[in-house]
C-alpha positions in Angstrom: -58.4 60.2 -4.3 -54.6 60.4 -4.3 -55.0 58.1 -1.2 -56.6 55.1 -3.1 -54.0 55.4 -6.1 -51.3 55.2 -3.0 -52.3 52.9 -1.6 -53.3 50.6 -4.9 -49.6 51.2 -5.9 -48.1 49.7 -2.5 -50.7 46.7 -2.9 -49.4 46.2 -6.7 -45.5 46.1 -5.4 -45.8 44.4 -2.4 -47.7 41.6 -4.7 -45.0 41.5 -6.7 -42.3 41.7 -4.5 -44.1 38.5 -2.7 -44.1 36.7 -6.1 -40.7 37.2 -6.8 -39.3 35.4 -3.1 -37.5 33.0 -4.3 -35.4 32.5 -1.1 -35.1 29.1 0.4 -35.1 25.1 -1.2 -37.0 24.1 -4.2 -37.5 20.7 -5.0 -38.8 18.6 -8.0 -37.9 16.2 -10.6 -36.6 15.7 -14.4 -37.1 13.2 -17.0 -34.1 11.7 -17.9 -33.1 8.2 -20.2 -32.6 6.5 -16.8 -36.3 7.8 -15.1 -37.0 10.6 -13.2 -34.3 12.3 -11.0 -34.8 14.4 -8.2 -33.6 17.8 -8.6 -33.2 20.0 -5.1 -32.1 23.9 -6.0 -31.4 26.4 -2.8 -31.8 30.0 -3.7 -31.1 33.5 -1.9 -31.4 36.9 -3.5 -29.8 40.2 -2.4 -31.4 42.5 -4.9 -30.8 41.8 -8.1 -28.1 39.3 -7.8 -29.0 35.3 -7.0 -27.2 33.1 -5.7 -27.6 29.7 -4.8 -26.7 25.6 -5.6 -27.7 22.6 -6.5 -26.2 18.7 -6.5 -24.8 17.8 -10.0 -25.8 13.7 -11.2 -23.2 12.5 -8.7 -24.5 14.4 -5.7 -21.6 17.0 -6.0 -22.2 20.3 -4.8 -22.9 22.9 -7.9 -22.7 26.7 -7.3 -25.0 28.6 -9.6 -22.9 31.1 -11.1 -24.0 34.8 -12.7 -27.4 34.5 -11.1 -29.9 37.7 -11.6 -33.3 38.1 -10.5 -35.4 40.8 -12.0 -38.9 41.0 -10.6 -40.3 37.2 -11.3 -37.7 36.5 -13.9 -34.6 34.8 -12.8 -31.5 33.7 -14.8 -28.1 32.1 -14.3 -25.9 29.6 -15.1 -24.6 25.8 -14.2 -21.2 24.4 -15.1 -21.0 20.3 -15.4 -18.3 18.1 -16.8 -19.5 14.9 -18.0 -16.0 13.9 -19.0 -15.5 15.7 -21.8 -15.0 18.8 -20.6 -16.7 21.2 -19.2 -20.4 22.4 -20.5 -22.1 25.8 -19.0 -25.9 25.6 -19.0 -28.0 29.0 -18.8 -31.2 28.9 -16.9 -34.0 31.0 -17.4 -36.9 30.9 -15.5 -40.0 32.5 -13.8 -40.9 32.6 -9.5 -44.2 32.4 -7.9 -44.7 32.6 -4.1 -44.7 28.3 -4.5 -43.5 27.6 -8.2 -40.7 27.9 -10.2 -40.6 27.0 -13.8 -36.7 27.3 -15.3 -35.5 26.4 -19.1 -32.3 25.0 -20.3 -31.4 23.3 -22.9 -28.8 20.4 -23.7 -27.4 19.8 -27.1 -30.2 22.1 -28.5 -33.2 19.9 -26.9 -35.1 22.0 -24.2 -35.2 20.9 -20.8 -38.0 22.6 -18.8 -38.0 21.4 -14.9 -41.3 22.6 -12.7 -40.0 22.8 -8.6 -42.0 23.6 -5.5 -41.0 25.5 -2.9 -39.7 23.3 0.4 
């Protein structure tokens, strides 16, 4: 009996540590005033801390910055400049072993992007 409870256990965490691989590129797109743009993020975890980039509207290289993964959930943040200064987004956002759904907002209007795994 302890055997089956053992060995449900090591199914249940190795199901979630599968969910939670956010390693590698994620591609997908985000409404914008202009059409949709294509957004490309590249991730890698080392525990709890994330780290990763993306390309801002000009195709310059962004660094995620205070990046945290906690099972599924991930969080971190993006600093642009659109001229006037610079403005920090915070990302929030939830992993699948193909999806990844992350929030933001902008000026207090949600932006929600939906990206597949490359």
């Amino acid at each position: 009996m302890k055997f089956r409870f053992l060995a449900l256990g090591l199914l249940l965490a190795g199901t979630s540590a599968m969910a939670a691989d956010i390693d590698g590129k994620w591609v997908g797109s985000i409404d914008s005033p202009q059409g949709a743009m294509a957004i490309t993020y590249t991730f890698k975890a080392e525990g709890s801390t994330l780290t990763g980039s993306t390309a801002g509207p000009d195709g310059t290289p962004l660094v995620i910055k205070d990046g945290k993964i906690d099972g599924n959930k991930v969080t971190f943040t993006l600093t642009l400049d659109f001229g006037q200064g610079p403005t920090t987004f915070v990302y929030t956002g939830e992993v699948s072993a193909t999806d990844l759904k992350l929030h933001t907002s902008f000026m207090d209007m949600p932006i929600d992007m939906a990206l597949k795994k490359s």
